[in-house]
C-alpha positions in Angstrom: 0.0 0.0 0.0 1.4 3.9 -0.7 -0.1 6.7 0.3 -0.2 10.0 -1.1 -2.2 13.4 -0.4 -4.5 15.8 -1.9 -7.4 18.1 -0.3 -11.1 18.3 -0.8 -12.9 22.0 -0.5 -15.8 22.2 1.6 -17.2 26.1 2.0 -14.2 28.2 1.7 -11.4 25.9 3.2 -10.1 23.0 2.5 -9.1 19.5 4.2 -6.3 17.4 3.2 -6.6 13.9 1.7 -5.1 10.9 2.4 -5.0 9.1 -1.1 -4.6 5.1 -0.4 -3.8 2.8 -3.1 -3.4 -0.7 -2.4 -2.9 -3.5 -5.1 -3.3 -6.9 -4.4 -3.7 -10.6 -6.9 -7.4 -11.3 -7.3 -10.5 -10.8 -9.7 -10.3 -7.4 -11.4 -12.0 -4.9 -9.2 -11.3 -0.9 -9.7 -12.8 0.5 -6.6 -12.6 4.1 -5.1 -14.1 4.6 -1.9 -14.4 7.3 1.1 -17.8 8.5 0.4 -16.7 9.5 -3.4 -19.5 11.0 -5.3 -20.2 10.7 -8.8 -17.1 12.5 -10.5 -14.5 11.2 -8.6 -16.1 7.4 -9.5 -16.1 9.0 -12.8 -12.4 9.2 -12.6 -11.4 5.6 -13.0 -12.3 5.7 -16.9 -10.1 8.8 -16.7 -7.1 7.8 -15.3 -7.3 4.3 -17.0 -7.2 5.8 -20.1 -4.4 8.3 -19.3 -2.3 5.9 -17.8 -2.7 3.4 -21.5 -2.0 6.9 -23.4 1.3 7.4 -21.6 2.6 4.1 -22.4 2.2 2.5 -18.9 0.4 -0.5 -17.5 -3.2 0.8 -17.0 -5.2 -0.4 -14.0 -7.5 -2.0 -15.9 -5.8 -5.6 -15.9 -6.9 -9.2 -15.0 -5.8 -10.9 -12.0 -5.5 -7.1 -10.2 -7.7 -5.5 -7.2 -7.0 -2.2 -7.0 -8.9 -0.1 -4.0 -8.4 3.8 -3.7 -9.6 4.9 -0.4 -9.7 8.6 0.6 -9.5 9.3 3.9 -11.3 11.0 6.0 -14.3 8.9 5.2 -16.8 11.3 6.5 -16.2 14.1 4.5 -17.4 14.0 0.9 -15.2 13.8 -1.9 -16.4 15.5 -5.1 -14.6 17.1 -8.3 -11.5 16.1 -10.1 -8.9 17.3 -8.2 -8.1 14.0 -6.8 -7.2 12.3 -10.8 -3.6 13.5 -10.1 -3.4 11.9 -6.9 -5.1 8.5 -7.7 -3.4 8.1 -11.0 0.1 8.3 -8.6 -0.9 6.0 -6.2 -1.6 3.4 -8.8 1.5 4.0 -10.5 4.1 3.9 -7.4 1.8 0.8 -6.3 2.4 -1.5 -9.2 5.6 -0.6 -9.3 6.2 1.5 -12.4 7.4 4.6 -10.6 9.5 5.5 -7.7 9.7 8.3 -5.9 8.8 9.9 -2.6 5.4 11.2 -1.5 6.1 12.4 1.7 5.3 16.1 2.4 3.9 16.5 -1.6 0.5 17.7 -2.4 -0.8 16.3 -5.5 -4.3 18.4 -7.1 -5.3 17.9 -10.9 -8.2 16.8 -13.3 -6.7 14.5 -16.1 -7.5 14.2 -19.6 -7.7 11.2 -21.7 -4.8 12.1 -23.2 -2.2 12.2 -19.9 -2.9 16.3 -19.9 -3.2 18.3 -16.7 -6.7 20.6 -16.5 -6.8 23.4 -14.0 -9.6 22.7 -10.9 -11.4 25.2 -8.8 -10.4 25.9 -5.2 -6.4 25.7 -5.5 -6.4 28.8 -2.9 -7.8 27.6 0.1 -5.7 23.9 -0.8 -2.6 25.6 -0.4 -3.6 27.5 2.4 -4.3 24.1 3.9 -0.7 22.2 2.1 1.1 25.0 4.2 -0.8 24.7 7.0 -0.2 21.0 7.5 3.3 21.4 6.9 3.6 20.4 3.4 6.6 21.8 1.3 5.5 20.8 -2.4 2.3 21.3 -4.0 1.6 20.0 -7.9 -1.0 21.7 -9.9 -1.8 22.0 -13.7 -0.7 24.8 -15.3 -3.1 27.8 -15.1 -3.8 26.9 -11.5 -0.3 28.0 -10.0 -1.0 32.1 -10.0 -3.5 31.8 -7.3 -1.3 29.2 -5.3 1.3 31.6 -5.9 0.0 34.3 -3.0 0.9 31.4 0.0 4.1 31.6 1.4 6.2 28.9 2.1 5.4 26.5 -0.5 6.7 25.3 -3.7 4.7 25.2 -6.2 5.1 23.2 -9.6 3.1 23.2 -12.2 3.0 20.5 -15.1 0.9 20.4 -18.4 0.7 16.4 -18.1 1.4 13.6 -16.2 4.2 12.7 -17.8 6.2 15.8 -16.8 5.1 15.6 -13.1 6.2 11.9 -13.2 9.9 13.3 -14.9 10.0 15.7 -12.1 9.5 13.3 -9.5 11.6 10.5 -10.6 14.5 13.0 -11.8 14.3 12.9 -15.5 13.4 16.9 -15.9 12.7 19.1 -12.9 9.7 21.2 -13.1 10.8 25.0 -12.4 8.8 26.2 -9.2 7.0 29.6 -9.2 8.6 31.6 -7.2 6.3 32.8 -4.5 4.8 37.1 -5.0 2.6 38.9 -2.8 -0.5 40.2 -3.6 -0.1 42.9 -6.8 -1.2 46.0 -6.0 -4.5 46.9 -7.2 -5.5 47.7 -10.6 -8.5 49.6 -10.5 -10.9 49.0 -13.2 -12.0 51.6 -15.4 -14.9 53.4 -13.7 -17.1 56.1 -14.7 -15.9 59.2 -13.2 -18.3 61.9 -10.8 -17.3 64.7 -12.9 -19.2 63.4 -15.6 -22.8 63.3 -14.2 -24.1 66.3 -13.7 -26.7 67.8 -11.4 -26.7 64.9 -9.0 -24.8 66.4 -6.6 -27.0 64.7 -3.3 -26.0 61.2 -5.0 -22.8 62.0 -5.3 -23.0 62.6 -1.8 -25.0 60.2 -0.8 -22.7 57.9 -2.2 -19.7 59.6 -0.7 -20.9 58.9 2.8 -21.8 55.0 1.8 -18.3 54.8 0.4 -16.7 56.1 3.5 -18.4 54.1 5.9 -20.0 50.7 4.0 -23.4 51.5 4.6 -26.0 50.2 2.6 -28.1 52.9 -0.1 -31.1 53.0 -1.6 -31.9 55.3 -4.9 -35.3 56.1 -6.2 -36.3 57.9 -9.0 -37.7 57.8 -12.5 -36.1 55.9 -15.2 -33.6 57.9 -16.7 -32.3 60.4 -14.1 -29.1 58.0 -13.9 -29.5 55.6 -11.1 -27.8 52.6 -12.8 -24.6 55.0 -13.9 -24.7 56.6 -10.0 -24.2 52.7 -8.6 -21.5 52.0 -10.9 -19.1 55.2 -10.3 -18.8 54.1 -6.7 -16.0 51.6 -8.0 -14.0 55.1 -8.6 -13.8 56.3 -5.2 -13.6 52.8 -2.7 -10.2 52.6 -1.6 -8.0 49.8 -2.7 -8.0 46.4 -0.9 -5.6 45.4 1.4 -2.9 42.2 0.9 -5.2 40.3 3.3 -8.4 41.0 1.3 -6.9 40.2 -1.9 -6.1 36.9 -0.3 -9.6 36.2 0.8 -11.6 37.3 -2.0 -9.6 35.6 -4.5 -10.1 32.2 -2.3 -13.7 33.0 -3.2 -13.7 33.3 -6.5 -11.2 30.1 -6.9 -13.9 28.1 -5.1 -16.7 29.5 -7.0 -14.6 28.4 -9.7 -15.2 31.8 -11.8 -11.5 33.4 -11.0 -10.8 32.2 -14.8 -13.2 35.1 -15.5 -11.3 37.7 -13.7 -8.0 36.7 -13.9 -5.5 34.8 -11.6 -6.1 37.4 -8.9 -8.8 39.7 -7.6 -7.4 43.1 -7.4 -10.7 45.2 -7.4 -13.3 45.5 -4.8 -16.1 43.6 -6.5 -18.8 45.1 -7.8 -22.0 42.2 -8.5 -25.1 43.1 -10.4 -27.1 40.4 -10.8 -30.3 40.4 -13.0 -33.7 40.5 -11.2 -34.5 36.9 -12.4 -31.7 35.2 -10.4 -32.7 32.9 -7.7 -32.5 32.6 -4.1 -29.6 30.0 -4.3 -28.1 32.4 -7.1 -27.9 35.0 -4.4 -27.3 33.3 -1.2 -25.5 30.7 -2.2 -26.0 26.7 -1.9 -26.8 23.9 -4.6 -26.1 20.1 -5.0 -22.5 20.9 -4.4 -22.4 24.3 -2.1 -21.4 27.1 -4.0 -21.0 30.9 -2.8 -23.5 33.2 -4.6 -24.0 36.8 -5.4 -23.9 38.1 -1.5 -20.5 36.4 -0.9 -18.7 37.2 -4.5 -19.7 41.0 -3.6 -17.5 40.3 -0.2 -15.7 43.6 0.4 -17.1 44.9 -2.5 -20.9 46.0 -3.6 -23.9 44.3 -4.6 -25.9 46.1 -7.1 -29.3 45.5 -7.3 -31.2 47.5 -10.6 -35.5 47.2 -10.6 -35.0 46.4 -6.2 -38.9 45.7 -6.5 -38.7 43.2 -9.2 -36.7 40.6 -7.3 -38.2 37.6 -6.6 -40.1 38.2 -2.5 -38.2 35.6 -1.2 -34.8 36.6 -3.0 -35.0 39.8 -1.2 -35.9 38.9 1.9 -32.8 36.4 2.1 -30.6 39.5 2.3 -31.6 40.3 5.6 -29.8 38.3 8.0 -26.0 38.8 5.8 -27.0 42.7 5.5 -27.0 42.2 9.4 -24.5 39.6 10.5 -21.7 40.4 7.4 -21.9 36.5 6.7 -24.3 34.0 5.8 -24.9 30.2 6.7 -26.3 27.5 3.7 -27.9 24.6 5.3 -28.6 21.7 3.1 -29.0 18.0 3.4 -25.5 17.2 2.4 -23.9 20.1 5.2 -23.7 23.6 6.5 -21.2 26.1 5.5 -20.9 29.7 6.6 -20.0 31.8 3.6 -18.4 35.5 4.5 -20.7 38.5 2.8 -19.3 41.5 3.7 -20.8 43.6 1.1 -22.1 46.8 0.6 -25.6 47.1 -0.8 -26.3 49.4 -3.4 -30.3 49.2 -4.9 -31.8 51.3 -7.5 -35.8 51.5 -8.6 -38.9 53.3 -9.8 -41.1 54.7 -7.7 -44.2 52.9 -9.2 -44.2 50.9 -11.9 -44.9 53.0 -14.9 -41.7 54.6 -13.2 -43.3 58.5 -13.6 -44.7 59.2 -10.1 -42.1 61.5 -8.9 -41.4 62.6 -12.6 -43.1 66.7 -12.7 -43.1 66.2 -16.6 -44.5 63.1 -17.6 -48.3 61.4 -15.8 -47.9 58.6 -13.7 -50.5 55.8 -15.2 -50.8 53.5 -12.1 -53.9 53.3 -9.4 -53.0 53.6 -5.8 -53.3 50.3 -5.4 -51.2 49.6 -8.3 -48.6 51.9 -6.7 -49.0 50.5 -3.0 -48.6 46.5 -4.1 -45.2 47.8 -6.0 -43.3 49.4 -3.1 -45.1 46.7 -0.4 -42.7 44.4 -2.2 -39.9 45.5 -0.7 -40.7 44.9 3.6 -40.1 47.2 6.1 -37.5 45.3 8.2 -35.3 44.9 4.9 -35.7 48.8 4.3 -34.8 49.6 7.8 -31.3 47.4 6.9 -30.2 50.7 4.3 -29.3 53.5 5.8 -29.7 56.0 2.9 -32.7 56.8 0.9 -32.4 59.4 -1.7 -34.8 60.9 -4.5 -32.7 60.8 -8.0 -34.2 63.1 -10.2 -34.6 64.7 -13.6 -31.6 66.9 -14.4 -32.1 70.1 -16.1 -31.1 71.0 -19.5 -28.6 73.6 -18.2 -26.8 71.4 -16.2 -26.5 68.9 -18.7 -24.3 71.2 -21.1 -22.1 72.6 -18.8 -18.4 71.7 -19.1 -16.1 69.9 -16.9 -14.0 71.7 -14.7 -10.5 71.8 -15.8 -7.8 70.2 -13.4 -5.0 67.3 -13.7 -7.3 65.4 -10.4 -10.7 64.1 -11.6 -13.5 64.6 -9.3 -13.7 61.0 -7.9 -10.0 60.6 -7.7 -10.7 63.5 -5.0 -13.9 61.9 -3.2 -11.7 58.9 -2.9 -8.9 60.9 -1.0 -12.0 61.7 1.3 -12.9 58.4 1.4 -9.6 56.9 2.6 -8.8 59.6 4.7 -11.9 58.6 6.5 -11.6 54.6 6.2 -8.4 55.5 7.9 -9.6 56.7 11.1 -12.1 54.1 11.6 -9.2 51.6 10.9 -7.2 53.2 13.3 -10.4 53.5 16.0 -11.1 50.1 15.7 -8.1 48.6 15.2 -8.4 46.2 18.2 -12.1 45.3 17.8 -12.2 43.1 14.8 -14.4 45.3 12.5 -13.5 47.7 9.6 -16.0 50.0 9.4 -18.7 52.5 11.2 -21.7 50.4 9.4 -20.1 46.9 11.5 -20.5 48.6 15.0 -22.3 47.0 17.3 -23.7 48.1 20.5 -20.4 48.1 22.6 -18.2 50.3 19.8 -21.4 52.7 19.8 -21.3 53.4 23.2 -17.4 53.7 23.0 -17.0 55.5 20.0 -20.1 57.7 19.2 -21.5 60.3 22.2 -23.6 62.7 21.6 -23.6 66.0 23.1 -27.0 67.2 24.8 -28.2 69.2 21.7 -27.4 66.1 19.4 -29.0 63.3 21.8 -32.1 65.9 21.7 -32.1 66.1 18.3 -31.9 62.8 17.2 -34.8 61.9 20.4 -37.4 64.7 18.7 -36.9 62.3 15.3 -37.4 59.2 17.0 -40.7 60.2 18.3 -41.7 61.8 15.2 -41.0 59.6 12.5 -41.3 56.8 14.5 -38.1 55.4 14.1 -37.3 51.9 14.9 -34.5 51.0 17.3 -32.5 49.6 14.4 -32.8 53.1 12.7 -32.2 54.7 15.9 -28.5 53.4 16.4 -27.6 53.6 12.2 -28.8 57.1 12.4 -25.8 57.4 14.8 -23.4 54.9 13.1 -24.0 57.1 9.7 -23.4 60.5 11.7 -20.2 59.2 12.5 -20.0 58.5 8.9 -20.1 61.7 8.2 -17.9 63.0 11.0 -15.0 60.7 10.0 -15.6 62.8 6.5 -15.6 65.8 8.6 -12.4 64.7 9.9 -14.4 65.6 13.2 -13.2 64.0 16.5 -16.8 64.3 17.5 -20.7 64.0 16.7 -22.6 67.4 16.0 -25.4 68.3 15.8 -25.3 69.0 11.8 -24.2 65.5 11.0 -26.9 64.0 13.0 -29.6 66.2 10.9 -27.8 65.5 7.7 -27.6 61.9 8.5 -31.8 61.9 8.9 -32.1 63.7 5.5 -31.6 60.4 4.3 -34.2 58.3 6.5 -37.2 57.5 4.2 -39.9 60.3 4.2 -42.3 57.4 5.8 -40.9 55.5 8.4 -41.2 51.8 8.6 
């Protein structure tokens, strides 16, 4: 019997694999086993195949039992990665190679052919490989960028089997990648503030959100620029740090969608799904678990265009991530806790013909019409987003007036603000685990954001008044601090409490 090791991805992380192949005389039996699913049983045709195309003696011979067992047994195998592995084991088990395992971490889907195809989840395996103490890790080529970003490992990657068996035994040593630290963010190329006009309660609107990850709600006709609002704010978030690099990249490599994006997320995501995706598309979950929308937009934004026309249940499934930063999928075959550290940014019409705030065109829809539209959305998901603005028409005249001249475009300077005020909150909290104002919870509010008398008066007089609930009570306060970071403002006033409840809803909830 020989034993190698690969790992199997469950969530975000991932658990090492004991690969056992032992070979013994006896009726011809090919088994894998370890709670395998489906693919990896599909595998035996695979490797059988490969090994016959590189010339060797395939598994597939009389008078040979051949068992594969992948230990732990109670964690579920499923995906390719383990072809690499298997094909290995059966090879240094009959004999026709030689070389030694130990401290090697073997991850790879084979082709008929003997090639090497890249898998999802080669992140959080390496993060694992390192973890446990291994020194090599052997991946397919394409796969080797991401693994790349862990210290302390070797990594080799190999086109085929044939070079990763020429490596091992001697013949032709694979050349390593040399280990690199997260590259410095590229930003994408956004759409600049200078160049929507009029909006200028958006723009700060979204200044405010920026600075302090808080969640924002824009209504207003179609038309008056909504959609182009939500996707500027990629132009003024600061850049990720080394460690969220790390993490949202191990995301996308288990999502298995970083082939989209490149070998490495640089940019703070920005999701927008369509209004017809699904629960699961959003949350997350499936046969095999999968992150969804919520967790790809992890230190990033989530976009939400036509808010209303989201499935009820869809939308209501945001409430407990928009509240705890994270979200658990529980399904038959496990529970996994997926991160969803997002930023919520929604968009839609005030009724459905879309014209009930617009002065120049009539709105067509009944009361009732216009009452079942904005019911859709519940109160204790509004009360979650802690600015609501009105977006509307532009006038002519601001339309055709120039852009001011200057070498700094205008979001380049909102984005100063922005980090200038990220910084401060980094360096309030830097002991407490969170990042931002919009993660405080009761204890940093009580530490971190007194009111003088005329504020706490202020903000009582709205409470009673608009009848504020106690959730928009205390994000009235973490968004005035919001706006006192921007302030650079070692206190609460009494002006950014009352511009913080210009943007409460006109109705409470």
């Amino acid at each position: 019997m020989v034993t190698l090791y690969s790992a199997q991805v469950t969530g975000l992380d991932a658990t090492i694999i004991t690969v056992e192949a032992d070979l013994s005389p006896g009726l011809h039996i090919f088994s894998i086993v370890g709670l395998a699913d489906k693919e990896v049983q599909e595998s035996r045709e695979r490797i059988g195949v490969a090994i016959r195309n590189l010339g060797a003696q395939p598994p597939h011979k009389k008078s040979q039992r051949l068992i594969i067992n992948l230990a732990p047994a109670d964690i579920k195998k499923e995906g390719p990665a383990f072809d690499l592995a298997i094909a290995l084991g059966f090879l240094l088990a009959s004999g026709q190679t030689r070389f030694d395992p130990a401290r090697k971490l073997f991850a790879g889907e084979l082709g008929l052919d003997g090639s090497l195809r890249p898998v999802a989840g080669i992140l959080p395996m390496a993060i694992a490989a390192r973890l446990a103490g291994f020194k090599t890790l052997y991946l397919p080529a394409g796969n080797g960028s991401e693994a790349s970003l862990i210290q302390g490992l070797t990594i080799k990657e190999a086109r085929t089997l044939q070079s990763v068996l020429d490596d091992l035994e001697g013949k032709r040593e694979l050349a390593p990648i040399s280990p690199r630290p997260p590259p410095s963010s590229a930003r994408r190329e956004a759409i600049d503030f200078s160049l929507i006009r009029g909006q200028e309660q958006a723009k700060r609107a979204l200044e405010i959100a920026a600075a302090g990850s808080h969640n924002l709600l824009m209504q207003g006709p179609p038309g008056t620029g909504k959609t182009i609002l939500a996707r500027a704010i990629v132009g003024i978030l600061p850049e990720m740090s080394e460690d969220e690099i790390v993490e949202v990249t191990k995301i996308y490599s288990v999502a298995g969608v970083l082939k989209h994006h490149g070998s490495v997320i640089t940019d703070r995501p920005f999701r927008s799904p369509h209004h017809t995706a699904s629960a699961i598309a959003i949350t997350g979950g499936g046969s095999n678990i999968r992150p969804g929308e919520v967790t790809l937009a992890h230190h990033g934004v989530l976009f939400l265009d036509e808010f209303p026309e989201f499935q009820s249940n869809v939308l209501e499934a945001l409430r407990q991530p928009l509240e705890d930063k994270f979200i658990t999928v529980a399904r038959a075959s496990g529970v996994v806790q997926f991160p969803a550290d997002f930023m919520l940014i929604a968009a839609m019409n005030p009724c459905p013909c879309g014209n009930l705030t617009n002065p120049q065109l009539r709105c067509v829809c009944t009361p009732g019409v216009i009452a079942k539209y904005q019911r859709k959305i519940s109160g204790p998901l509004l009360d979650r987003i802690d600015l609501h603005i009105e977006v509307s028409n532009v006038d002519v005249g601001k339309l055709e007036e120039k852009a001011g001249s200057g070498s700094e475009s205008e979001s380049e300077a909102v984005k100063k603000r922005v980090e200038q005020a990220r910084s401060r909150q980094h360096e309030r909290f830097r002991a407490g685990g969170i990042a931002t104002n919009s993660a405080m919870a009761l204890r940093e509010l009580k530490n971190y954001c007194r009111l003088d008398e005329a504020s706490r008066e202020v903000l009582a007089r709205a409470y009673e008044r608009f009848a504020m609930s106690v959730r928009s009570y205390y994000r009235t306060i973490k968004l005035s601090r919001t706006i006192a970071d921007l302030d650079s403002a070692e206190n609460i006033s009494t002006g950014h409490v009352l511009e913080a409840l210009q943007y409460r809803p006109k109705v409470e909830i």
